[in-house]
C-alpha positions in Angstrom: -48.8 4.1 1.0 -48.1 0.6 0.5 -44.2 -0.4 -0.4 -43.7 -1.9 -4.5 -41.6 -5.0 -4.0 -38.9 -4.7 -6.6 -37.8 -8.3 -8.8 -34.1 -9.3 -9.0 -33.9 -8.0 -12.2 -35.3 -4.6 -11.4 -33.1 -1.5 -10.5 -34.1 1.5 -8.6 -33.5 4.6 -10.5 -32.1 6.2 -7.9 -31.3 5.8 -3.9 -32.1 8.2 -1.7 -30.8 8.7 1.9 -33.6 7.5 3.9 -34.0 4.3 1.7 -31.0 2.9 4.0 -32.2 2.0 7.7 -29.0 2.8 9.2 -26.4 5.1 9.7 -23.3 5.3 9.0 -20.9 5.2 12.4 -18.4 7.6 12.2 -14.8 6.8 12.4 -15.3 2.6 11.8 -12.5 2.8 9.6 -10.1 5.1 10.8 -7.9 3.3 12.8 -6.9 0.8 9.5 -6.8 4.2 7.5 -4.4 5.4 9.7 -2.6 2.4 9.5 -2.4 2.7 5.7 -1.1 -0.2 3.5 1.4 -1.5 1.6 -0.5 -2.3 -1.1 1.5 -3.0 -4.4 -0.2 -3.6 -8.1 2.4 -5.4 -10.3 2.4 -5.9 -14.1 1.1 -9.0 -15.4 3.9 -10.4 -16.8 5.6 -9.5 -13.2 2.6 -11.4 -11.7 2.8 -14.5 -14.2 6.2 -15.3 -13.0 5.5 -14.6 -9.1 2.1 -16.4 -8.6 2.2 -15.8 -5.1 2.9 -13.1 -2.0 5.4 -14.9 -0.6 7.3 -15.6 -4.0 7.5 -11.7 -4.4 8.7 -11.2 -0.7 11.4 -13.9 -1.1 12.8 -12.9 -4.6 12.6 -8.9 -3.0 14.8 -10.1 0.1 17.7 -11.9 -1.8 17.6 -8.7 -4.1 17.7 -6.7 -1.3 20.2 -9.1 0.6 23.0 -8.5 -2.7 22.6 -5.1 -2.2 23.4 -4.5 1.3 27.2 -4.4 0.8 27.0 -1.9 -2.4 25.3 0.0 -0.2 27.9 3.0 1.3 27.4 6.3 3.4 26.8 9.4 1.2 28.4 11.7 3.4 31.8 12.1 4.8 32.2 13.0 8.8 33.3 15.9 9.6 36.6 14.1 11.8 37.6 12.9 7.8 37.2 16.3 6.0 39.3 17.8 9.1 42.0 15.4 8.3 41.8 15.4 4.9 42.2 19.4 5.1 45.1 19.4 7.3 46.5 16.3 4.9 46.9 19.0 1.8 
């Protein structure tokens, strides 16, 4: 049976399986799966203001930079509570 060359314009209807002449290698990705991302979609009017990466990572650091000193412990030590329960 002789093969139909397709145009550019032409679609198949469908693909089948066989139509690809190789297969797939199992686990190519996995490592950078594993590896995940940190991938982070921002609003448009977000993105109209930071028009690059590194804009976004420099404005996130000074944020992040003011609050480091708000920043407190959430839990008391046990050393503190003693005191404080001998205290009254």
């Amino acid at each position: 049976m002789k093969k139909v060359k397709l145009k550019a314009e032409e679609l198949r209807p469908e693909y089948k399986l066989f139509d690809f002449k190789s297969k797939g290698i199992r686990g190519k990705y996995l490592k950078s799966y594993r590896e995940g991302t940190n991938l982070v979609l921002l609003d448009t009017d977000v993105a109209s203001v930071f028009p690059t990466d590194k804009s976004v990572n420099d404005a996130l650091r000074v944020v992040m930079n003011a609050a480091a000193p708000i920043r407190r412990r959430t839990t008391r030590s046990t050393r503190t509570r003693a005191r404080a329960a001998r205290a009254g």
